[in-house]
PDB file of N, CA, C and O in Angstrom:
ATOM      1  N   UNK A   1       0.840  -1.181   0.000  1.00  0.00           N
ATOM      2  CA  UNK A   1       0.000   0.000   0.000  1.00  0.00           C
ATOM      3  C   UNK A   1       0.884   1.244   0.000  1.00  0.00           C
ATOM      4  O   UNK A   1       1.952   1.328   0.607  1.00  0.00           O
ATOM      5  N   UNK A   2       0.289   2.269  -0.798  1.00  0.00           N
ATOM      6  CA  UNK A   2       1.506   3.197  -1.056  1.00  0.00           C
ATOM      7  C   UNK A   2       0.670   4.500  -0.474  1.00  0.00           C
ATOM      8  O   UNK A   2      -0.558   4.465  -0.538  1.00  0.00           O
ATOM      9  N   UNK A   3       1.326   5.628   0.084  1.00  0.00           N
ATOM     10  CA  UNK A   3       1.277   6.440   1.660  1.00  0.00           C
ATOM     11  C   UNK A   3       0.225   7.786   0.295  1.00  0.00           C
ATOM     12  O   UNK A   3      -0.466   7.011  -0.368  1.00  0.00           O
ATOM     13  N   UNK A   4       0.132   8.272   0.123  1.00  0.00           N
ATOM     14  CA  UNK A   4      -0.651   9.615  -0.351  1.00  0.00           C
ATOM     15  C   UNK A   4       0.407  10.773  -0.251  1.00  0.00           C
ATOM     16  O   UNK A   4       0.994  10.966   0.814  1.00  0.00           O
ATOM     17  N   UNK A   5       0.635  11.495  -1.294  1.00  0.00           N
ATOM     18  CA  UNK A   5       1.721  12.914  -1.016  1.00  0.00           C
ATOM     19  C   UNK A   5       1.155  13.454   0.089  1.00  0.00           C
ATOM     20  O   UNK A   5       0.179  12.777   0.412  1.00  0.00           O
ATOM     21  N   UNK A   6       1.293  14.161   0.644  1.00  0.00           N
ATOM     22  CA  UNK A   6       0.521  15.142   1.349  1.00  0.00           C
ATOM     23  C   UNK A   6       0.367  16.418   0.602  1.00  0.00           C
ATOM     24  O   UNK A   6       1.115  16.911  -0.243  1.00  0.00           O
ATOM     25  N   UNK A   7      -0.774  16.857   1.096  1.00  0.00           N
ATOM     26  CA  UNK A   7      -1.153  17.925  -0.113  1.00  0.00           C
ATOM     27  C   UNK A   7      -0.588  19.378   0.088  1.00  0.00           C
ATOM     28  O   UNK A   7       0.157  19.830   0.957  1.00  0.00           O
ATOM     29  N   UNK A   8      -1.224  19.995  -1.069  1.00  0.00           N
ATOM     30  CA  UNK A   8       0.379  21.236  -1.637  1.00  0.00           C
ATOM     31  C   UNK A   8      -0.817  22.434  -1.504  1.00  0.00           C
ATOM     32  O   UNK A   8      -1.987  22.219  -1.822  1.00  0.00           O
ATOM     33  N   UNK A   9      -0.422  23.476  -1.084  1.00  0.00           N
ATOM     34  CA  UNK A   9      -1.527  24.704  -1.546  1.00  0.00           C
ATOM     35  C   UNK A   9      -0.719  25.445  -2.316  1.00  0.00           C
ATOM     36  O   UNK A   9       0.473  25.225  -2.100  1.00  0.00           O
ATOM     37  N   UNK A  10      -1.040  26.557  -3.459  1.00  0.00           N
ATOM     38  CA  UNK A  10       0.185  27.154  -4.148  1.00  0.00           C
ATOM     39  C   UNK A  10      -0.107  28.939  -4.006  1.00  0.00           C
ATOM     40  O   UNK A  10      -1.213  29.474  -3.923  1.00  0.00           O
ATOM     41  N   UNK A  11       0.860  29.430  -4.008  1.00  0.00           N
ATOM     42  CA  UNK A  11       0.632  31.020  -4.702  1.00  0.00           C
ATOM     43  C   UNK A  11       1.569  31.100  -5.301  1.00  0.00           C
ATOM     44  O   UNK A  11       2.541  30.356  -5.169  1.00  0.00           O
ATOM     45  N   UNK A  12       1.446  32.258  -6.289  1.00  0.00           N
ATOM     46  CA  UNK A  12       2.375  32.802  -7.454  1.00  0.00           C
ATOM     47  C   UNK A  12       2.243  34.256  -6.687  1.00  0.00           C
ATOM     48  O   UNK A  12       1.234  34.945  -6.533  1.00  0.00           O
ATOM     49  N   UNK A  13       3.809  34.530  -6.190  1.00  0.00           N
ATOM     50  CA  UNK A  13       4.116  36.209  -5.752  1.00  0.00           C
ATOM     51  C   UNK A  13       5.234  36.625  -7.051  1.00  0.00           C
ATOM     52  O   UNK A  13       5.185  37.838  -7.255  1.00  0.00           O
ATOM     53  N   UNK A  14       5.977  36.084  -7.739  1.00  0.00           N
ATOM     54  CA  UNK A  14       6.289  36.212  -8.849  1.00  0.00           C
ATOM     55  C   UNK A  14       5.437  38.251  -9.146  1.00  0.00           C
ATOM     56  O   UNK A  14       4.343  38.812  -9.086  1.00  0.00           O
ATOM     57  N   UNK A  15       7.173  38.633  -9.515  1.00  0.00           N
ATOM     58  CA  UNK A  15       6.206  40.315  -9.868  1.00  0.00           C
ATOM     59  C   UNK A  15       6.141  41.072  -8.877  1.00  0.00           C
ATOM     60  O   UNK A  15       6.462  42.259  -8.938  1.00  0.00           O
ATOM     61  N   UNK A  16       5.654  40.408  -7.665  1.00  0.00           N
ATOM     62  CA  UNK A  16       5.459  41.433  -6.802  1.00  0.00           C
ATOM     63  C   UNK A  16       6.572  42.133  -5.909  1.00  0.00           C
ATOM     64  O   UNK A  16       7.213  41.426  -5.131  1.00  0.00           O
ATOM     65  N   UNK A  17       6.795  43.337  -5.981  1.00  0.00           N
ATOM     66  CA  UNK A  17       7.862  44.314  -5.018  1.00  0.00           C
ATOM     67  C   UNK A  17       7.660  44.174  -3.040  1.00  0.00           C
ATOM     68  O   UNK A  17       6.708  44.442  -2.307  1.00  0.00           O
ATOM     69  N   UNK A  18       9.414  43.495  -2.681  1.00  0.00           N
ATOM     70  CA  UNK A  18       9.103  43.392  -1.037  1.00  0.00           C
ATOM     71  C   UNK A  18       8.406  44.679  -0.533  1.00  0.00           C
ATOM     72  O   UNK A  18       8.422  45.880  -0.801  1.00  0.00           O
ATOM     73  N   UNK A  19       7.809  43.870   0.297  1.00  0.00           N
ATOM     74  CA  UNK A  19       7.718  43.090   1.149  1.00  0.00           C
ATOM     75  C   UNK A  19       6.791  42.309   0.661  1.00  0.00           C
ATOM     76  O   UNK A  19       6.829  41.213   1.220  1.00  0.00           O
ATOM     77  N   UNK A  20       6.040  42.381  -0.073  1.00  0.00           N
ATOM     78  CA  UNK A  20       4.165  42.016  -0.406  1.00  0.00           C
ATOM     79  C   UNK A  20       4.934  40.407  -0.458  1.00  0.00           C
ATOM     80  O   UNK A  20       4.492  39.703   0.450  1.00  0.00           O
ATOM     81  N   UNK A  21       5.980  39.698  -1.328  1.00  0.00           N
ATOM     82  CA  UNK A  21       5.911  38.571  -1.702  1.00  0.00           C
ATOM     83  C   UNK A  21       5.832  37.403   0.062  1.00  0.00           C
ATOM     84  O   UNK A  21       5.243  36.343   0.273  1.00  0.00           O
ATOM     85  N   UNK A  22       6.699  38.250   0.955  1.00  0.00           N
ATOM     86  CA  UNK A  22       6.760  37.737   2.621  1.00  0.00           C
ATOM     87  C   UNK A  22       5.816  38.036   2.759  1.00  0.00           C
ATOM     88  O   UNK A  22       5.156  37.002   2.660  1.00  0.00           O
ATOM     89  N   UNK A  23       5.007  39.035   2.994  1.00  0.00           N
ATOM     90  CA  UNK A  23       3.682  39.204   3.622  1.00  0.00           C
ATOM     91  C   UNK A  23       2.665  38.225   3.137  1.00  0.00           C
ATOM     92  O   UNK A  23       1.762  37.996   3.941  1.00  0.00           O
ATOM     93  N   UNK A  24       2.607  37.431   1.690  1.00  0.00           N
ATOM     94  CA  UNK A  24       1.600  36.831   1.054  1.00  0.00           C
ATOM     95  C   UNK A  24       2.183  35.253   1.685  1.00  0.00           C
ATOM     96  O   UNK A  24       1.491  34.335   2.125  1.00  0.00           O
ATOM     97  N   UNK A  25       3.399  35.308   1.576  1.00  0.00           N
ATOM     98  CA  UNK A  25       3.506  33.586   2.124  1.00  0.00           C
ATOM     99  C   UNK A  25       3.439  33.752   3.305  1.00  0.00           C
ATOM    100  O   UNK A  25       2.989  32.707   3.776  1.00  0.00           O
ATOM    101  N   UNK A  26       3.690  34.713   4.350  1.00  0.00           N
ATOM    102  CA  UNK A  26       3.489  34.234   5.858  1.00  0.00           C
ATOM    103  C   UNK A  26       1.541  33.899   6.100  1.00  0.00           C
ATOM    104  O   UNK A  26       0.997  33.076   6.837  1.00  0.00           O
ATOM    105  N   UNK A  27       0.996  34.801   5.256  1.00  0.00           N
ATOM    106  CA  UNK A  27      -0.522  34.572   4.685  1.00  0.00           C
ATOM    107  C   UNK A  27      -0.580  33.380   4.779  1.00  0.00           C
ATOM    108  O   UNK A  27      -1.144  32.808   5.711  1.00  0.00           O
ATOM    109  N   UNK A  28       0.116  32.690   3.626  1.00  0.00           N
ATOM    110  CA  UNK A  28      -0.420  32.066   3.507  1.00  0.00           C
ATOM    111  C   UNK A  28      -0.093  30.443   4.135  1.00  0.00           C
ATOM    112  O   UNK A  28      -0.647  29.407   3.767  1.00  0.00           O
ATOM    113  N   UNK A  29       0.943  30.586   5.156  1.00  0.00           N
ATOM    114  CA  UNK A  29       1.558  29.829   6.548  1.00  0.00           C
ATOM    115  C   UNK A  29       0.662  29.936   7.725  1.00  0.00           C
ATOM    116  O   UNK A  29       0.684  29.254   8.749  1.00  0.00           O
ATOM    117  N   UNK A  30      -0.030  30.786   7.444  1.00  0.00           N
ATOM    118  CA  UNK A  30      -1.110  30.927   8.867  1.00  0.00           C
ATOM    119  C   UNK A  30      -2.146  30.126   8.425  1.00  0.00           C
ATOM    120  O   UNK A  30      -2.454  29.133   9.084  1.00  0.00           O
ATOM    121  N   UNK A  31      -2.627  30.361   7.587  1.00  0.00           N
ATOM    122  CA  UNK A  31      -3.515  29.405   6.815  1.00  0.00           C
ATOM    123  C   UNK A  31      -3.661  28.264   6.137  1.00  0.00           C
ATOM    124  O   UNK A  31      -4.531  27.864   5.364  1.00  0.00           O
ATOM    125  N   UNK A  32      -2.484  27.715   6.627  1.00  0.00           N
ATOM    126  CA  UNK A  32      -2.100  25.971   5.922  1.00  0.00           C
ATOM    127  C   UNK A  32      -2.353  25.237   6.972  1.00  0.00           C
ATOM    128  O   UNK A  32      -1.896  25.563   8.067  1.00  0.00           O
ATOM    129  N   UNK A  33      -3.137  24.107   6.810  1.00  0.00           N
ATOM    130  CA  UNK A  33      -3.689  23.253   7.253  1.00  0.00           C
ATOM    131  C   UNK A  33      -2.238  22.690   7.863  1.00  0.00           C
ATOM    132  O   UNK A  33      -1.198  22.954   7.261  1.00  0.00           O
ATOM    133  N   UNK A  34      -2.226  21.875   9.132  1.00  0.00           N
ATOM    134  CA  UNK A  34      -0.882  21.017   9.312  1.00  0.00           C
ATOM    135  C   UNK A  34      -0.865  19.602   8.094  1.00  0.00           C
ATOM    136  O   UNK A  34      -1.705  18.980   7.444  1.00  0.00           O
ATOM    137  N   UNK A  35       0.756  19.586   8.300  1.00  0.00           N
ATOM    138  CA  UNK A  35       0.670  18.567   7.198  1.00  0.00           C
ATOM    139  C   UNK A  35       0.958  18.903   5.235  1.00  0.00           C
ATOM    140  O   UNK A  35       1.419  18.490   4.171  1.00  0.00           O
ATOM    141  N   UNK A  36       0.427  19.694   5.771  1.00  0.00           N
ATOM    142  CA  UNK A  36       0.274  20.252   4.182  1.00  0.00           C
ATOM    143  C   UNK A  36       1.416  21.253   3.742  1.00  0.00           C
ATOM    144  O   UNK A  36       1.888  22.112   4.487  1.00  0.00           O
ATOM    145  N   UNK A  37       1.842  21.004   2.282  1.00  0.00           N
ATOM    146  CA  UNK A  37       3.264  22.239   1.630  1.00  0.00           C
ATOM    147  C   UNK A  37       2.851  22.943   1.015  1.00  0.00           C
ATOM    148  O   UNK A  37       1.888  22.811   0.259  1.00  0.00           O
ATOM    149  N   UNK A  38       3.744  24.201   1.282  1.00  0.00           N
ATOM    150  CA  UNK A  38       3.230  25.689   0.137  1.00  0.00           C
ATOM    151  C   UNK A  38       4.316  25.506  -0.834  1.00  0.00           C
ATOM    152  O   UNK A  38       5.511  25.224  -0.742  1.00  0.00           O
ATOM    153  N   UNK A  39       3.424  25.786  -1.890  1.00  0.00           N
ATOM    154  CA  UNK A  39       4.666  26.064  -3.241  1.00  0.00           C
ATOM    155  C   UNK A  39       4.494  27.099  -3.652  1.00  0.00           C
ATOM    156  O   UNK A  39       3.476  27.396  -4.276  1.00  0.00           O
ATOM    157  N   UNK A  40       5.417  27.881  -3.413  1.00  0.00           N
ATOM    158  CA  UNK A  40       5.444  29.421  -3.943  1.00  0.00           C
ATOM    159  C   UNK A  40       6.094  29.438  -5.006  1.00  0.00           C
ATOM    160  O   UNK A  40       6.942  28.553  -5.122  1.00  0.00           O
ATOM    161  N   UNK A  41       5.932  30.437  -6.146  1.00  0.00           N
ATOM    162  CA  UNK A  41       6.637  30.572  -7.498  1.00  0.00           C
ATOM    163  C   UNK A  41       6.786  32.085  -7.793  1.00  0.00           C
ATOM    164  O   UNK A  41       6.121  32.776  -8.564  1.00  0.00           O
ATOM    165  N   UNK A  42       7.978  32.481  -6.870  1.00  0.00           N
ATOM    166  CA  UNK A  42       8.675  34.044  -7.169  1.00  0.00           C
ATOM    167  C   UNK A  42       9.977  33.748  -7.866  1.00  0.00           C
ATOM    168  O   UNK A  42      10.607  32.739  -8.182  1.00  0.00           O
ATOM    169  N   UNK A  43      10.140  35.301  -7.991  1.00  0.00           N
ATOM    170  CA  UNK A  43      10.877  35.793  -9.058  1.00  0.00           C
ATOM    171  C   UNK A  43      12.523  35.740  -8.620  1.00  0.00           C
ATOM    172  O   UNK A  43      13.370  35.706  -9.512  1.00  0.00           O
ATOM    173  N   UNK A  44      12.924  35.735  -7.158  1.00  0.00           N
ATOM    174  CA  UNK A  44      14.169  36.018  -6.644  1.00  0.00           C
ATOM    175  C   UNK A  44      13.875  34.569  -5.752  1.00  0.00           C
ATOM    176  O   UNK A  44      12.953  33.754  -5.715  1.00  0.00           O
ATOM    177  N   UNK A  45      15.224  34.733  -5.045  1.00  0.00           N
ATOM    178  CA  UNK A  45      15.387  33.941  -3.413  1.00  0.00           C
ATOM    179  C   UNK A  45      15.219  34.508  -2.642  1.00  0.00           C
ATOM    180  O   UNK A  45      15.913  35.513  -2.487  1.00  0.00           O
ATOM    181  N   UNK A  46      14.344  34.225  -1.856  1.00  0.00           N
ATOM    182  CA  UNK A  46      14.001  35.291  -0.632  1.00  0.00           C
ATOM    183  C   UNK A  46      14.707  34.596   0.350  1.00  0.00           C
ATOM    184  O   UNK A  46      14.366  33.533   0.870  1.00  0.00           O
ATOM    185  N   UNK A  47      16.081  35.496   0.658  1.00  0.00           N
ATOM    186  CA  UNK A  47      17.435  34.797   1.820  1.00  0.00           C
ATOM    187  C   UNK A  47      16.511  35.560   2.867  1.00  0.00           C
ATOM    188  O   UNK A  47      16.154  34.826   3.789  1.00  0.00           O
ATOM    189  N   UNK A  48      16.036  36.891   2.935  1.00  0.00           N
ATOM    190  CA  UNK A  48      15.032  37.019   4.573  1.00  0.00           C
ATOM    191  C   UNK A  48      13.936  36.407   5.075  1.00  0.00           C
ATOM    192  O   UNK A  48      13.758  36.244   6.283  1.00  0.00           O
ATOM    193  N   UNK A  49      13.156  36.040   4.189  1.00  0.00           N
ATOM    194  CA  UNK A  49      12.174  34.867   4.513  1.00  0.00           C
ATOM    195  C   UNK A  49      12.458  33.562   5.212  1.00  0.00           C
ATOM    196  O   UNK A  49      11.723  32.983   6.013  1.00  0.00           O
ATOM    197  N   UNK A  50      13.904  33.116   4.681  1.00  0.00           N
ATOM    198  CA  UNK A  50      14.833  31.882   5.500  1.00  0.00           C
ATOM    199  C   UNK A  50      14.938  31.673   7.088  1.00  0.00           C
ATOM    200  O   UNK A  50      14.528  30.794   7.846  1.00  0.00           O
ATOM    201  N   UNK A  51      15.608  32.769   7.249  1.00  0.00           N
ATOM    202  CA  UNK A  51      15.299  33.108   9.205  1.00  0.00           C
ATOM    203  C   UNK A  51      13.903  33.029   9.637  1.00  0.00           C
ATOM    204  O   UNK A  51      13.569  32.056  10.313  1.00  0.00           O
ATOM    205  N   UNK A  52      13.212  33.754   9.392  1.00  0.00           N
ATOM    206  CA  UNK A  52      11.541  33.366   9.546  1.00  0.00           C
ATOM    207  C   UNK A  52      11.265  32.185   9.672  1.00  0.00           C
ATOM    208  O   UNK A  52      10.919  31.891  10.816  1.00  0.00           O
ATOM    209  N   UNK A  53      11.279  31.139   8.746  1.00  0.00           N
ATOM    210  CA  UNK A  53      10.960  29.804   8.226  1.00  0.00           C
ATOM    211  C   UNK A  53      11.509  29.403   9.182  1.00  0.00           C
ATOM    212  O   UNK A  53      10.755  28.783   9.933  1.00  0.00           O
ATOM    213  N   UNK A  54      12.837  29.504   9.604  1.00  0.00           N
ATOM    214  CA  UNK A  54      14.080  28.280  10.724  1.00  0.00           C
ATOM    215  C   UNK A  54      13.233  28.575  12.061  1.00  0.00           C
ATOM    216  O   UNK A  54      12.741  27.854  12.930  1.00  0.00           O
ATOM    217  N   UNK A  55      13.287  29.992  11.827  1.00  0.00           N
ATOM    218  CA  UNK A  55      13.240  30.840  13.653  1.00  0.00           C
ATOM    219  C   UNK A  55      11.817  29.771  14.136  1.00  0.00           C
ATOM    220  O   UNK A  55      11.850  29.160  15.204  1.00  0.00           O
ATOM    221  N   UNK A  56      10.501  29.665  13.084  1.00  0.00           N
ATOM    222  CA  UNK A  56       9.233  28.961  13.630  1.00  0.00           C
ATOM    223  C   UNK A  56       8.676  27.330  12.993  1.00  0.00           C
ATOM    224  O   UNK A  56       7.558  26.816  12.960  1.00  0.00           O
ATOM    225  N   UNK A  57      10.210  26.792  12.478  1.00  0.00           N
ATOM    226  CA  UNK A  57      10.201  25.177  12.523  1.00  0.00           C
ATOM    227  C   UNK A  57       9.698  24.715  11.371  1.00  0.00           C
ATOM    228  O   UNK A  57       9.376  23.527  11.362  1.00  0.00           O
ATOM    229  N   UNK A  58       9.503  25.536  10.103  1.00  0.00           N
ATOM    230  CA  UNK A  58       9.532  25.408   8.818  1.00  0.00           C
ATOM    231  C   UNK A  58      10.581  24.990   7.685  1.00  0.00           C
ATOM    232  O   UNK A  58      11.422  25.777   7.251  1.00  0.00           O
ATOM    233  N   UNK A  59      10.490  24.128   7.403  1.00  0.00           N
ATOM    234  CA  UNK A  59      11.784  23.391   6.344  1.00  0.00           C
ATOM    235  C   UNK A  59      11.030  23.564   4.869  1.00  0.00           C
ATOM    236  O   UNK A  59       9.933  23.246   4.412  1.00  0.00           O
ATOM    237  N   UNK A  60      12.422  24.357   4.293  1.00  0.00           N
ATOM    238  CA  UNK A  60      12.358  24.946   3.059  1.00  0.00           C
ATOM    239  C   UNK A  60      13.241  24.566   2.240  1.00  0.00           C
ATOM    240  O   UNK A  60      14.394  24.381   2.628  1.00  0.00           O
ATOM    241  N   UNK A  61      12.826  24.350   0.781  1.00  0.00           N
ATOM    242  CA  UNK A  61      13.378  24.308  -0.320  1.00  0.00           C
ATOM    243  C   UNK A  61      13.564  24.555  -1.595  1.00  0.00           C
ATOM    244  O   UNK A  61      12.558  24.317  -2.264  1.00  0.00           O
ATOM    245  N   UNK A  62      14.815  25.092  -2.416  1.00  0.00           N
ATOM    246  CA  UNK A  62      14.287  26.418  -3.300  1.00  0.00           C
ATOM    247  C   UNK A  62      14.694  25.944  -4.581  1.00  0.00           C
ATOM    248  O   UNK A  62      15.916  25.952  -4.731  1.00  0.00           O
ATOM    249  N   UNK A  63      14.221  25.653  -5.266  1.00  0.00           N
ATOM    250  CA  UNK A  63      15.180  25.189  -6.824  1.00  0.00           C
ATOM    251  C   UNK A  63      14.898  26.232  -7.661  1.00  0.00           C
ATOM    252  O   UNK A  63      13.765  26.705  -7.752  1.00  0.00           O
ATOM    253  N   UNK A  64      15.986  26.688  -8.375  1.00  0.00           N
ATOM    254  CA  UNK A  64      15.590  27.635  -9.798  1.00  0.00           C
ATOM    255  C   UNK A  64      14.785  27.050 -10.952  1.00  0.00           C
ATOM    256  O   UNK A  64      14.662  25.826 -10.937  1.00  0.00           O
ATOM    257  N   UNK A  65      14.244  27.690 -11.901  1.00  0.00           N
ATOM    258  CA  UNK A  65      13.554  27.020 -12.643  1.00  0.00           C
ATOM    259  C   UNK A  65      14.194  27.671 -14.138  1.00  0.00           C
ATOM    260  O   UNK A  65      14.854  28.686 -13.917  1.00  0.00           O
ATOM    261  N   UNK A  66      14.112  27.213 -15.888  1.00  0.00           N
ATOM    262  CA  UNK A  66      14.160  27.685 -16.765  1.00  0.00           C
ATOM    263  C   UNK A  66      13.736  28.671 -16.869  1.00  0.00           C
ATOM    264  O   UNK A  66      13.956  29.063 -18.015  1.00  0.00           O
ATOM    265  N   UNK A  67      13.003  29.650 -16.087  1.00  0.00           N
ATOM    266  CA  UNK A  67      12.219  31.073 -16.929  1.00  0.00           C
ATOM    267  C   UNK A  67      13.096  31.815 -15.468  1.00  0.00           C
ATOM    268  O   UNK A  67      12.866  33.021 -15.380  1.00  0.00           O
ATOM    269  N   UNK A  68      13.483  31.583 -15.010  1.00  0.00           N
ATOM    270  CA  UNK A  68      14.559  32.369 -14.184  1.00  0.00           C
ATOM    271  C   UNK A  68      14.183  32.700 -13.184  1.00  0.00           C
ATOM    272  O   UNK A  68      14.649  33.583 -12.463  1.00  0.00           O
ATOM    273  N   UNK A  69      12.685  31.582 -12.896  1.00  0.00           N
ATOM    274  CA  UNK A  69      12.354  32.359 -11.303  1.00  0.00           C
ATOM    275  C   UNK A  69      12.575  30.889 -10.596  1.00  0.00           C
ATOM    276  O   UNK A  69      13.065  29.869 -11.080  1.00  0.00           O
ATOM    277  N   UNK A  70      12.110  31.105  -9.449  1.00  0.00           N
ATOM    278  CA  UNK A  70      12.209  29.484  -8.337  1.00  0.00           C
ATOM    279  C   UNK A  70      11.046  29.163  -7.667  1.00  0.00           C
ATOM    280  O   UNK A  70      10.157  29.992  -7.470  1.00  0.00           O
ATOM    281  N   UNK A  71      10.995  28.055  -7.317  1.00  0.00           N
ATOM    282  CA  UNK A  71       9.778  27.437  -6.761  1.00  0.00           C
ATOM    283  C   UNK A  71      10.471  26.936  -5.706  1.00  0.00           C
ATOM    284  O   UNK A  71      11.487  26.241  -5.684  1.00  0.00           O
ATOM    285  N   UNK A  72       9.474  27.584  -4.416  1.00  0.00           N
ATOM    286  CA  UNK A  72       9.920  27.428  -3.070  1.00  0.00           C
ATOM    287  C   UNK A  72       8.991  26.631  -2.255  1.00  0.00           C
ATOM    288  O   UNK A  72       7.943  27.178  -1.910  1.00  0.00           O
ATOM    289  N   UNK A  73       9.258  25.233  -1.843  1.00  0.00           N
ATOM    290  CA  UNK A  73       8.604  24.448  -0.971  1.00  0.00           C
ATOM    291  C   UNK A  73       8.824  24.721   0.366  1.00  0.00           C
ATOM    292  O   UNK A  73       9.949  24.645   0.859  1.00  0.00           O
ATOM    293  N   UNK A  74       7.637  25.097   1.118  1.00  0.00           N
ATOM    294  CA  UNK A  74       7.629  25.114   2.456  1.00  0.00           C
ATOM    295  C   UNK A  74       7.125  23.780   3.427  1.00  0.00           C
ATOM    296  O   UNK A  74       6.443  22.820   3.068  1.00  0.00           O
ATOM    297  N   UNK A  75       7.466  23.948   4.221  1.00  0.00           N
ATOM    298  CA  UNK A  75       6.742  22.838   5.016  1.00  0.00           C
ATOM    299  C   UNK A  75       7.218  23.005   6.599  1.00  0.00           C
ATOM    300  O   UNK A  75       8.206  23.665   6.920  1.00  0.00           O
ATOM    301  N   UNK A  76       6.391  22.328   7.503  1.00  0.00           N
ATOM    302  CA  UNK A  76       6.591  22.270   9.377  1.00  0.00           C
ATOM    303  C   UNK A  76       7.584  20.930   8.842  1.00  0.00           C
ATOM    304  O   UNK A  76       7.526  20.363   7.751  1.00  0.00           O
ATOM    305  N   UNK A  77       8.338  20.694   9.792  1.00  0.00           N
ATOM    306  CA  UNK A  77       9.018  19.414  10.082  1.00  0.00           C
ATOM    307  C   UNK A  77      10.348  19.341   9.429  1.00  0.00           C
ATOM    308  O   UNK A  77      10.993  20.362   9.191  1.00  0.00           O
ATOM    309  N   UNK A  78      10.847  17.926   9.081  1.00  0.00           N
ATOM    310  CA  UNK A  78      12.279  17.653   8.845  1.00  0.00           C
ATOM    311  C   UNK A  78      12.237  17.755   7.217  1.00  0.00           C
ATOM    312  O   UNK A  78      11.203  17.805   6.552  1.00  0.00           O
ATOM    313  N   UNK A  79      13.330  17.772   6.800  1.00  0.00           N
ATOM    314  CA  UNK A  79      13.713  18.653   5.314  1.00  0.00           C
ATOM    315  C   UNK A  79      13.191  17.375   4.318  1.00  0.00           C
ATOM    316  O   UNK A  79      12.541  17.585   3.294  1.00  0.00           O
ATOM    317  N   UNK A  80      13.530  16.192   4.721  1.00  0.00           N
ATOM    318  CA  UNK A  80      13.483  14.849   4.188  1.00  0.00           C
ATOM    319  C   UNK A  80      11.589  14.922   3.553  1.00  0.00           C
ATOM    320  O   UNK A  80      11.155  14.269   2.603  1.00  0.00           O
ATOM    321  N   UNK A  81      10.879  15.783   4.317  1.00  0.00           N
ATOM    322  CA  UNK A  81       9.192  15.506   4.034  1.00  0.00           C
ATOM    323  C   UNK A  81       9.377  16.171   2.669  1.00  0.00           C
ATOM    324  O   UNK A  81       8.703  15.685   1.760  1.00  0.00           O
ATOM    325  N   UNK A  82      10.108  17.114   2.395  1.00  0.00           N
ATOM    326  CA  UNK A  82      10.078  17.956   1.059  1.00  0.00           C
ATOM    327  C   UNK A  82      10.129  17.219   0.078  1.00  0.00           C
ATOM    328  O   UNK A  82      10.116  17.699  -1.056  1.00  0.00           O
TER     329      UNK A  82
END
């Protein structure tokens, strides 16, 4: 029997000028069900958002993509759930 992903909620901050892109994912961290990953799809690396994420037990992961932006997986717990 094989386990179910756990499910993903997404936003696109892509475009938007700081702070709005932190303000929309901490949004949208208050509002994630436990269990569940945000996939964000902005335009930069957000290195200040990082401390945030560590400081309240969020494991993150950032890959670049071909059109030059990155998709950032959030999640509560150990890095391995990513």
């Amino acid at each position: 029997m094989t386990t179910a992903p756990p499910a993903q909620a997404s936003i696109d901050v892509s475009g938007l000028l700081p702070p709005e892109p932190m303000e929309q994912v901490l949004e949208a961290l208050a509002a994630l069900p436990a269990g569940h990953t945000l996939h964000v799809l902005i335009d930069r690396e957000p290195f200040p958002l990082y401390r945030i994420l560590d400081r309240h037990g969020y494991r993150h992961r950032c890959a670049p993509r071909e059109d030059y932006r990155f998709d950032l997986l959030i999640r509560q717990g150990p890095c391995s759930d990513l």
